[in-house]
Every structure is written in C-alpha cells, then in structure tokens.
Residue frames relative to the residue before (quaternion, step in Angstrom):
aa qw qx qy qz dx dy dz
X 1.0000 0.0000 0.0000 0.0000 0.00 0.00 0.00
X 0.5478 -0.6814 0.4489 0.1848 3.55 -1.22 0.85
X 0.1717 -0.7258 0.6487 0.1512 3.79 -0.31 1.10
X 0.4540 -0.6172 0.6216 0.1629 3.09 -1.58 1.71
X 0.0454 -0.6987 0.6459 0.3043 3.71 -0.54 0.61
X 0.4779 -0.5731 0.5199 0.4157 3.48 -1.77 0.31
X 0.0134 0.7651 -0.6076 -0.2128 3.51 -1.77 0.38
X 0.7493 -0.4015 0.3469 0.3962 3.24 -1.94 0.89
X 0.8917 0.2131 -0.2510 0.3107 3.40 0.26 -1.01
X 0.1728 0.7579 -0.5475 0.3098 3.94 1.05 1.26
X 0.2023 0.7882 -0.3944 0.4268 3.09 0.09 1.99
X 0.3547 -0.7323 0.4788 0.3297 3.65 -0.46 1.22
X 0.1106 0.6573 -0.7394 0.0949 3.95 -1.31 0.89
X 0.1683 -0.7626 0.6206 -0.0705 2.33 -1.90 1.58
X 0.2585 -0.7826 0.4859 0.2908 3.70 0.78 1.54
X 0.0680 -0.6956 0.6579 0.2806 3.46 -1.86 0.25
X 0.7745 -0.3097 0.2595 0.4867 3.85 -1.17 0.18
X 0.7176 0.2543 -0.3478 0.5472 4.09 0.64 -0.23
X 0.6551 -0.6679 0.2968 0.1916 3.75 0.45 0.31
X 0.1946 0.8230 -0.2846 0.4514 2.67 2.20 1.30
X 0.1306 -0.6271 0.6339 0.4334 3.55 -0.69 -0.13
X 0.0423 -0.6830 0.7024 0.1957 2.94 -1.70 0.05
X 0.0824 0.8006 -0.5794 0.1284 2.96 -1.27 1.09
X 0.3172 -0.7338 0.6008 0.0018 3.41 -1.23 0.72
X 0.6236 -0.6159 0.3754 0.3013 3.11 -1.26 0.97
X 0.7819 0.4565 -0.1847 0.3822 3.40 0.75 -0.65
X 0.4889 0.3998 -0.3676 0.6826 3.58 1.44 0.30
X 0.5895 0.4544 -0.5274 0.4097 3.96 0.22 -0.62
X 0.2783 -0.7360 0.5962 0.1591 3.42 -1.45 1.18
X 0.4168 0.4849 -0.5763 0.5089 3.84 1.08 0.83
X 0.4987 0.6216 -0.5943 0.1080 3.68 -0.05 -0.49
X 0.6668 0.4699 -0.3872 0.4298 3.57 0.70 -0.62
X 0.6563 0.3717 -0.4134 0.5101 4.07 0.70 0.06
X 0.7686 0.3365 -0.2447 0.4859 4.12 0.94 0.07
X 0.7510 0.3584 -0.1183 0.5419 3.46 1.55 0.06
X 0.5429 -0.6338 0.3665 0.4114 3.51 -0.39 0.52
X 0.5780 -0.6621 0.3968 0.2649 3.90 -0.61 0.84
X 0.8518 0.1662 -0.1787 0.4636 3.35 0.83 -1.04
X 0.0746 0.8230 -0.5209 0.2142 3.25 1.23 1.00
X 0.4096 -0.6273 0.6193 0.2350 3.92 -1.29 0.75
X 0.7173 -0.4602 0.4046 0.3317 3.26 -1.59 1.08
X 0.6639 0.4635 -0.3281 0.4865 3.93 0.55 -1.74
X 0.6791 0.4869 -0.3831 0.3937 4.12 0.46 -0.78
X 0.7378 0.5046 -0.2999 0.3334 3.25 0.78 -1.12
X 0.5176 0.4682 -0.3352 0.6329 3.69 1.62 -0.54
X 0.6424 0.3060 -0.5806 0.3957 3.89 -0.23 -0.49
X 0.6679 0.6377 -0.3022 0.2363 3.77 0.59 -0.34
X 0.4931 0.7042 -0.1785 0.4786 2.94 1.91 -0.77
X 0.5808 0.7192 -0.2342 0.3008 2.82 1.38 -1.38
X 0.9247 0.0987 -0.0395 0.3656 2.87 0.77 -1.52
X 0.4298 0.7588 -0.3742 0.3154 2.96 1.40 1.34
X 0.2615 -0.7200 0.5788 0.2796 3.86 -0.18 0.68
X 0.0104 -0.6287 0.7742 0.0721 3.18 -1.79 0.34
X 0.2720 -0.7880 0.5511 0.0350 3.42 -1.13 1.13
X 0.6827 -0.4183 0.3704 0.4709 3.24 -1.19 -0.31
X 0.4009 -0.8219 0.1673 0.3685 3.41 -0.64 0.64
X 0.5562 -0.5976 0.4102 0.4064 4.08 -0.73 -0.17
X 0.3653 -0.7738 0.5044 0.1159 3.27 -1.17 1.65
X 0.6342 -0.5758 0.3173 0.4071 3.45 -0.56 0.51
X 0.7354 0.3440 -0.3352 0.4781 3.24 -0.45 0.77
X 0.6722 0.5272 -0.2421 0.4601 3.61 1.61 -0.17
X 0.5102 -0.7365 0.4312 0.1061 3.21 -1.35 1.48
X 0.4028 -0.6953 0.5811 0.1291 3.27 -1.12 1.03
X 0.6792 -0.2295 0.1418 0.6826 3.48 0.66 -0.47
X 0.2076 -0.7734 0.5302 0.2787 3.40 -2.25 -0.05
X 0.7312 -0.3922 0.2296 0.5087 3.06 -0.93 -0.51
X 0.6856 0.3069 -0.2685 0.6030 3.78 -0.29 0.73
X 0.3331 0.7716 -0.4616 0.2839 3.48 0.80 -0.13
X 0.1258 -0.7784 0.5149 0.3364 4.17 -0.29 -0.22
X 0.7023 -0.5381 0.4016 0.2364 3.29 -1.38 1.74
X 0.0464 0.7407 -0.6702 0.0095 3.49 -0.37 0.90
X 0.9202 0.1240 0.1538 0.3379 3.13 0.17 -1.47
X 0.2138 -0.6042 0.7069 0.2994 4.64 -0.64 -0.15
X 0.3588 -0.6385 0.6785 0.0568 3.11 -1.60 1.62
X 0.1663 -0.7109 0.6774 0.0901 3.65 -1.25 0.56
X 0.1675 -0.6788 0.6466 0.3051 4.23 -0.05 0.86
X 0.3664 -0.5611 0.7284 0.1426 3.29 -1.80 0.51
X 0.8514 -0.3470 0.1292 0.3716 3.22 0.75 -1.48
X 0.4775 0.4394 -0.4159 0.6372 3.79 -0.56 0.47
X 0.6075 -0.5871 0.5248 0.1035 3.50 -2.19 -0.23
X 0.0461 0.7957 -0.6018 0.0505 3.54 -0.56 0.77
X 0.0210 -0.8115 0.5764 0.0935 3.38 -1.49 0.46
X 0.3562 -0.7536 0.5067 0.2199 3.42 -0.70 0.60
X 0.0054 -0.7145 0.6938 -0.0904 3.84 -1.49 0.95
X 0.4111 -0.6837 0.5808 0.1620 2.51 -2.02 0.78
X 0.0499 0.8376 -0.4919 -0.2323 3.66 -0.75 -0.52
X 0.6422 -0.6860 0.2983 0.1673 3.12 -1.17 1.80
X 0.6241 -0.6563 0.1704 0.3883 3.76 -0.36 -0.23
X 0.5138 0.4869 -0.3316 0.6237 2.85 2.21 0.37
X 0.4653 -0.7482 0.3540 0.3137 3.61 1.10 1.00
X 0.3933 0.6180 -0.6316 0.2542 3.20 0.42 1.47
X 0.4772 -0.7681 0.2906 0.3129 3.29 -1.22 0.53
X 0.2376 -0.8318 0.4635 0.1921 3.66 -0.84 0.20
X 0.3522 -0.7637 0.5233 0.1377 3.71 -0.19 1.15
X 0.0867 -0.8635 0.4866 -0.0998 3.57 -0.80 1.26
X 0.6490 -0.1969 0.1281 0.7236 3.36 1.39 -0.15
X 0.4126 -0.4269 0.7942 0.1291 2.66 -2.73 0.04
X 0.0587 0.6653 -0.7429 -0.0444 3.22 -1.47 0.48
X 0.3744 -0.5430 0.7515 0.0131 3.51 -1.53 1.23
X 0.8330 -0.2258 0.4765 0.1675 3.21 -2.36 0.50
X 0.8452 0.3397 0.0929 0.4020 3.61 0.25 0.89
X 0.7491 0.2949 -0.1396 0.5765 3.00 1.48 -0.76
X 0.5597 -0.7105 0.4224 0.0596 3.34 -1.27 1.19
X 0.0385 0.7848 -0.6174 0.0371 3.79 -0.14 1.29
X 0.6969 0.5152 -0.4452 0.2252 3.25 -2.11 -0.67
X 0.5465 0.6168 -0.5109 0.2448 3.66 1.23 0.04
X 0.3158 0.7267 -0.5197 0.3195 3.89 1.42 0.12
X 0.8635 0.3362 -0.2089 0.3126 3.84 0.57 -0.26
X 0.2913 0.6989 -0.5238 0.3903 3.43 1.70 0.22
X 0.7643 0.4132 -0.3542 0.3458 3.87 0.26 -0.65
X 0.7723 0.4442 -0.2033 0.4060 3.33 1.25 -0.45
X 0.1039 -0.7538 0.4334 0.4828 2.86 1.82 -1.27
X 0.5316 0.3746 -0.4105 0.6392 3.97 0.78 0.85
X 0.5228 -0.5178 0.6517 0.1836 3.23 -1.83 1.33
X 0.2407 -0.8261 0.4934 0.1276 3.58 -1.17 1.11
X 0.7189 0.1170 -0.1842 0.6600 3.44 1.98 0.13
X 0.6469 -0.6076 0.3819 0.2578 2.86 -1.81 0.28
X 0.1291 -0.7560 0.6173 0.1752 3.87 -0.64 0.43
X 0.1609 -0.7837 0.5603 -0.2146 3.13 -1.13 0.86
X 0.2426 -0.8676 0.3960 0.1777 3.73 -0.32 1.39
X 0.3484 -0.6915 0.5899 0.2289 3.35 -0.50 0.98
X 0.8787 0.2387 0.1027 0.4003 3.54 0.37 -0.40
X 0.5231 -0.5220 0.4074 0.5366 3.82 -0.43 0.43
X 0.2521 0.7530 -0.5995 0.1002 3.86 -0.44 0.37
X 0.4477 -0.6077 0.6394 0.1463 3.46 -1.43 0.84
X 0.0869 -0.8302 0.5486 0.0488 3.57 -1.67 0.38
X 0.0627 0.7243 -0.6512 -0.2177 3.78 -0.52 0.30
X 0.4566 -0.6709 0.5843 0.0096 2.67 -1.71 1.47
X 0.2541 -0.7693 0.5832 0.0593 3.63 -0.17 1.47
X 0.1656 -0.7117 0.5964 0.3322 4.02 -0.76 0.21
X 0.4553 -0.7130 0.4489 0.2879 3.18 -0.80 0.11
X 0.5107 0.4645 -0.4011 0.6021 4.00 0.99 -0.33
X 0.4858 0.5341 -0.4626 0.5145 3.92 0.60 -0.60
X 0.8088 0.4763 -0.2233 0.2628 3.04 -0.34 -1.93
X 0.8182 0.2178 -0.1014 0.5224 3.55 1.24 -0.81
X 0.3347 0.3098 -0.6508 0.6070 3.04 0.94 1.59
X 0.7781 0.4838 -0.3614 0.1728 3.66 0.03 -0.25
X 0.4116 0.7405 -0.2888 0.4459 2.72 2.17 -0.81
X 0.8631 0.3328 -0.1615 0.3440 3.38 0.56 -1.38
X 0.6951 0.2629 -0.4682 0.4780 3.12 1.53 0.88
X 0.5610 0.3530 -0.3445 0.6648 3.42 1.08 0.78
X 0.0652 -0.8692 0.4824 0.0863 3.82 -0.05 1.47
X 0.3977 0.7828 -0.3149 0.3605 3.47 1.53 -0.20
X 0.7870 0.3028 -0.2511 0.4753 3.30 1.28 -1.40
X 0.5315 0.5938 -0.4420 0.4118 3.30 1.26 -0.25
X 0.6413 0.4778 -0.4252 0.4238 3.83 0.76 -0.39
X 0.6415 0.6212 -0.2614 0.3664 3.27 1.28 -1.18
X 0.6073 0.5391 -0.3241 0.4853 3.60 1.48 -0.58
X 0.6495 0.5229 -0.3196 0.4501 3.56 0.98 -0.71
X 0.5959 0.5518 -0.2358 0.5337 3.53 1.16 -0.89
X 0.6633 0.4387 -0.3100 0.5211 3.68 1.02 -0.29
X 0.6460 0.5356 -0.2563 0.4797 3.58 1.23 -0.87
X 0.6464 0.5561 -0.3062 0.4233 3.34 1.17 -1.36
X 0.8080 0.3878 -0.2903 0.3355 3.77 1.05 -1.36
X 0.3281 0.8020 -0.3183 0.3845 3.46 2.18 0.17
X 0.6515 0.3104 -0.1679 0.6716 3.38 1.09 -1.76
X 0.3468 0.7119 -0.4379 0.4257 4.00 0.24 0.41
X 0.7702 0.2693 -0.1482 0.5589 2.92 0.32 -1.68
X 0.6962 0.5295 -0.3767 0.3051 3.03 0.06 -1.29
X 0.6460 0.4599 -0.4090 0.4517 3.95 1.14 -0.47
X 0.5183 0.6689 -0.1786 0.5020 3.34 1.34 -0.96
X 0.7209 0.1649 -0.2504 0.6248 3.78 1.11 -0.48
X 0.5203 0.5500 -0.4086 0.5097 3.85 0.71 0.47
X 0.6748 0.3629 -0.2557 0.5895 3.56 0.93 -0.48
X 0.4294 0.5986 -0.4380 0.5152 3.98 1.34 -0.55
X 0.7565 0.5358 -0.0819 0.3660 3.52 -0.03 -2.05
X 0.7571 0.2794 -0.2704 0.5249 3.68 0.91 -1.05
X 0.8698 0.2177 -0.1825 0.4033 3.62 0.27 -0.72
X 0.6397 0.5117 -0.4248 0.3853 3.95 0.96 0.27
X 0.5790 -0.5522 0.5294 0.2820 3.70 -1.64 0.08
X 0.7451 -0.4244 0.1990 0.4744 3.62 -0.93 0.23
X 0.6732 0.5824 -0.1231 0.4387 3.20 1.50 -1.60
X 0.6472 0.4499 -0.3672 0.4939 3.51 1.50 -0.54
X 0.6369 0.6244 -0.3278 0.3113 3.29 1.03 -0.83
X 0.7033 0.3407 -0.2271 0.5812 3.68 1.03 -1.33
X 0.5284 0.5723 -0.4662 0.4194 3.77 1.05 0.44
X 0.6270 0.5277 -0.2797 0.5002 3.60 1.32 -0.64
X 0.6590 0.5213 -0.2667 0.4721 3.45 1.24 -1.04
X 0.6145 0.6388 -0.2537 0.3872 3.34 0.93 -0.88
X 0.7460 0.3504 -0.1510 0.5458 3.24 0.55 -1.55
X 0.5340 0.5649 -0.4146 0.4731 4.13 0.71 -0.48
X 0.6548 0.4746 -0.2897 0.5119 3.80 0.89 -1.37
X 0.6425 0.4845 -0.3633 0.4695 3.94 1.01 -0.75
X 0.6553 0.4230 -0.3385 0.5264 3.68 0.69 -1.09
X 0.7188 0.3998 -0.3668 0.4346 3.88 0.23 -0.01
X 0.6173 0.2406 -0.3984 0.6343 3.33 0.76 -0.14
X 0.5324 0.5019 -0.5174 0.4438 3.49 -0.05 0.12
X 0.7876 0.4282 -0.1677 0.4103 3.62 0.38 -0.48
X 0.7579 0.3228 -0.2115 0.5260 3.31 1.95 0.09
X 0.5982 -0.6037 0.2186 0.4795 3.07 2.02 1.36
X 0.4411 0.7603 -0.3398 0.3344 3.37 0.96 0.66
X 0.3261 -0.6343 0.5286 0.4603 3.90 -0.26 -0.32
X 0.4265 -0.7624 0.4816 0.0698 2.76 -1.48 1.42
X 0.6006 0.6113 -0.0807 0.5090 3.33 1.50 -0.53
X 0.7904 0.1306 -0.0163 0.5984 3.24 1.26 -0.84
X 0.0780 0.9552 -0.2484 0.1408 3.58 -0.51 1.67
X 0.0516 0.8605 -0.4044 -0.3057 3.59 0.32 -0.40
X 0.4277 -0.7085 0.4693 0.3081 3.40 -0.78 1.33
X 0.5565 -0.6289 0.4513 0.3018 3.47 -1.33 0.74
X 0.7581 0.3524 -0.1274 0.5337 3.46 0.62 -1.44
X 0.7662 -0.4283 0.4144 0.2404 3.27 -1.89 1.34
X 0.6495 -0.3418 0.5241 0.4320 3.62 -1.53 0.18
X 0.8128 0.4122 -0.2065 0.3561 3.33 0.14 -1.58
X 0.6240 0.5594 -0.3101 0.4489 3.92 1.14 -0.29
X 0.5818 0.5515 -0.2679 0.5344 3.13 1.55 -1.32
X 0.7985 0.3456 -0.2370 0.4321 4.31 0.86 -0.22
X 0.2895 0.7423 -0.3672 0.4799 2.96 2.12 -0.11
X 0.8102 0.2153 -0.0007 0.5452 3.08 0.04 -1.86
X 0.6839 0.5268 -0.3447 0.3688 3.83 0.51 0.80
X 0.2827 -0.6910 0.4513 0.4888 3.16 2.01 -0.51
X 0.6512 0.5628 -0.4070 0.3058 3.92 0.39 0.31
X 0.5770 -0.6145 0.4794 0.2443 3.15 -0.93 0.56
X 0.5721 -0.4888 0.4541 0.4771 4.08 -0.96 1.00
X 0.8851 0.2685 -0.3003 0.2330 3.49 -0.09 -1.00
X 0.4953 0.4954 -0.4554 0.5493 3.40 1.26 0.22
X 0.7078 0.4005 -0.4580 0.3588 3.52 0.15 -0.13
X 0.5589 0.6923 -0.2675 0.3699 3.52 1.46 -0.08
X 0.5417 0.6626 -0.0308 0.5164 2.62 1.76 -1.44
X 0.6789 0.5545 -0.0710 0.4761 3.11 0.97 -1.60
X 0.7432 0.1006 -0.1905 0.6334 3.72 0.98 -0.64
X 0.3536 0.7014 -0.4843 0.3852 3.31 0.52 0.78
X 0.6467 0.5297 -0.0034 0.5488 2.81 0.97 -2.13
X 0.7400 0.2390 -0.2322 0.5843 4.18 0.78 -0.53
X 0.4133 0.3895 -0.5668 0.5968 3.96 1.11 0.29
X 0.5615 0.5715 -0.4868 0.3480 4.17 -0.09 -1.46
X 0.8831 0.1980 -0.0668 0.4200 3.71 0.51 -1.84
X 0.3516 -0.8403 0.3004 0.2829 3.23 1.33 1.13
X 0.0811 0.5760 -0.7398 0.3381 3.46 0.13 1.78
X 0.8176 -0.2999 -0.0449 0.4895 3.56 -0.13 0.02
X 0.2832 -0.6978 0.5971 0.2764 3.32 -1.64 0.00
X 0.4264 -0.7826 0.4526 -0.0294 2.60 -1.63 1.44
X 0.2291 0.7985 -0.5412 0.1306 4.12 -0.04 0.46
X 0.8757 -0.3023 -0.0666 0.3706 3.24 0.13 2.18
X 0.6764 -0.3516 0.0616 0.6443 3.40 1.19 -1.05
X 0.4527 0.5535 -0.4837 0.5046 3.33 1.03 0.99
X 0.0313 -0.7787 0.6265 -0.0087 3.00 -0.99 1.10
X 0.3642 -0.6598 0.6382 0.1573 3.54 -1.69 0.05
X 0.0226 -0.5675 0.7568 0.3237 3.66 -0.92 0.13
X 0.0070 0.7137 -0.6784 -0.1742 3.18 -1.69 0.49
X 0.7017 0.3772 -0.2233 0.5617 3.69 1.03 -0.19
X 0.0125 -0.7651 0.6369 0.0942 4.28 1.00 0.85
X 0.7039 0.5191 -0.3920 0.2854 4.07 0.36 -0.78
X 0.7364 0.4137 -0.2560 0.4701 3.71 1.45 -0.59
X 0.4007 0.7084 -0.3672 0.4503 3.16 1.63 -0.01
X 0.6413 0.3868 -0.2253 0.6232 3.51 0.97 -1.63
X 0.4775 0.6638 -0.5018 0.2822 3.67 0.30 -0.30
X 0.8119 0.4362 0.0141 0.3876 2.73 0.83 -2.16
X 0.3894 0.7021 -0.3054 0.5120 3.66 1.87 -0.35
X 0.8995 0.0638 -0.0411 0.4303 3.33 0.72 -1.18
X 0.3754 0.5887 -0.5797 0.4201 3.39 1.11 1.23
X 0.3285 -0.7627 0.4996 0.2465 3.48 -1.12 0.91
X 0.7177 -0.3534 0.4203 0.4281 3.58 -1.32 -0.66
C-alpha cells in the first residue's frame, strides 16, 4: 500500500482568470490555526478586509530582513519558510520553521524593525496582516486580540522549549524533538502525522540544531538502521512514535 506523504503546501486555492489565487478568509481551511475558532462569520470578513495577499514567494525569496521596518504579521498559506539571523562574520543562524498556518513577523512590534530574516524555502504564498489595522480591529473584535497574544505566548514557548532541546540533548535527542514537533503540526492541519516531508535541507535541519550536516545524516541513518523511522531523502516516516519520545527526553 502507498504511504500518503504529508505536504507543506496542502492548502485551499481558488485560481482566478489572471493567474492569481484568490482567496478569502473564510474558505481557507487554516483559519482555525491563525484565527480564533469561535470567531462569527461578519468578524471573519471584516478581517479579510484588511488583509493583502501578493504574488507568491519563490524559494529562495525574502519576505522581509533584518533591519527592515515592522509594518506588518505574516500568516503562511502555503509552502515553507524559515527565519535566520546572521552573526557579524556573516554567518548564518537558523531560528525556526514555519508551516501553513503559522503566524510570524511579531520580532519587530518592540522595536518597530524586523530582527531576522525570513526566507522561502519553497514556493509558498502569504497573507500579509497590517498591524495598525490589526489593532484598530483588535479593539473591536477582542477575541482576535487575545488570539494574537496566545500565538506570541506559544512562540516564546517554543523557543524556551528549543533552548533547553540545544543545551541539554544529544544528536538523537535533538532530531527527536524536531521530528515529533514537525508531526504534531502537521497533525493539526489534517495531515498525516507519521508520514512527512521535511521542508528544510540536511544542512538547515543542523543549522538550527547546533549539528553538523554529517551528524545529522548519521543521526537519521542510525534511527532508519533501528527502524524508528524511515528515511528516503526528505521523506520521512515515524515508525517507532514511543522511542522517539524516549529519545526527546533523555538528557546528555
């Protein structure tokens, strides 16, 4: 039998006659992971309103950089993006992944400048949220304002959650945390959890792990070898989820 793998860019589109998408909050089946759930039909259109959608971003193309000025919170529609930093000897620093669904650009509300770069890993689509909009709307729609804080709150989350990954696990704990996070997100956008294809390169995936390319090779080698998962380039399987979590929470 044929394993469905999941992809980043599993996403409602509606082509129009110039080869646009068009699309609307309220047909988009991500709205419930970027919008409050029990939002009302009239809220979810005044929102629409003031969202832009552009052409979309080719892989290798920036959404914003660093120093950029904070205009706006990005919602992905579709495809993969990731966000980095770079150091003053212009290396690069990997900082996340973002999937279908998930909410970026809040790195510059405090400054009113974007502190990293984002960057499409992949054909991927965006709705561009202003932000002066967003908080005139917030304060007559208080739901989404809570809902934005909840999105920020589960941001600085991870990010402690991958600081504690980075300082106290082994190679095997590390691509065990990454793994199973990439499963619980596609899991949550009607996807298979079990079957997947990672978005980001060998070399991103060690970027943003502290590991070297060839230990991370090694590394899923060594869990294809003991058939926890299987591995064919950037398709993966989970086939063992219980030794995975095993390995999440063994320390150094």
């Amino acid at each position: 039998m044929a394993t469905t793998i999941a992809s980043t860019g599993s996403v409602t589109r509606n082509a129009c006659s110039h080869g646009f998408i068009k699309a609307t909050c309220s047909d988009c089946n991500l709205k419930g992971l970027c919008l409050p759930i029990a939002m009302d039909i009239p809220d979810i259109e005044r929102i629409d309103k003031i969202i832009q959608r552009g052409r979309p971003l080719q892989a290798g193309d920036h959404l914003y950089r660093s120093g950029d000025g904070f205009k706006a919170i990005y919602a992905v529609r579709s495809g993969s993006i990731k966000t980095y930093l770079v150091d003053e000897d212009g290396l690069e620093q990997v900082t996340g992944f973002y999937l279908p669904g998930e909410v970026l650009g809040f790195d510059g509300i405090g400054t009113h400048k974007h502190g990293c770069n984002v960057l499409a890993l992949e054909t991927s689509a965006v709705c561009e949220i202003p932000f002066e909009r967003l908080e005139e709307l917030s304060l007559q729609v208080p739901s989404l304002q809570h809902h934005m804080f909840q999105l920020m709150g589960k941001q600085i989350e991870s990010d402690h959650q991958m600081m504690l990954t980075l300082s106290k696990k082994n190679a095997e704990g590390r691509i065990a945390t990454l793994l199973l996070s990439l499963s619980q997100r596609y899991a949550r956008r009607n996807l298979s959890s079990t079957a997947m294809r990672l978005p980001m390169s060998r070399m991103d995936m060690g970027n943003f792990l502290g590991l070297t390319i060839e230990t991370v090779s090694r590394t899923l080698s060594r869990l294809h070898k003991d058939e926890v998962i299987g591995v064919e380039g950037r398709e993966i399987i989970i086939k063992n989820r219980a030794r995975l979590d095993e390995l999440c929470h063994l320390l150094q």
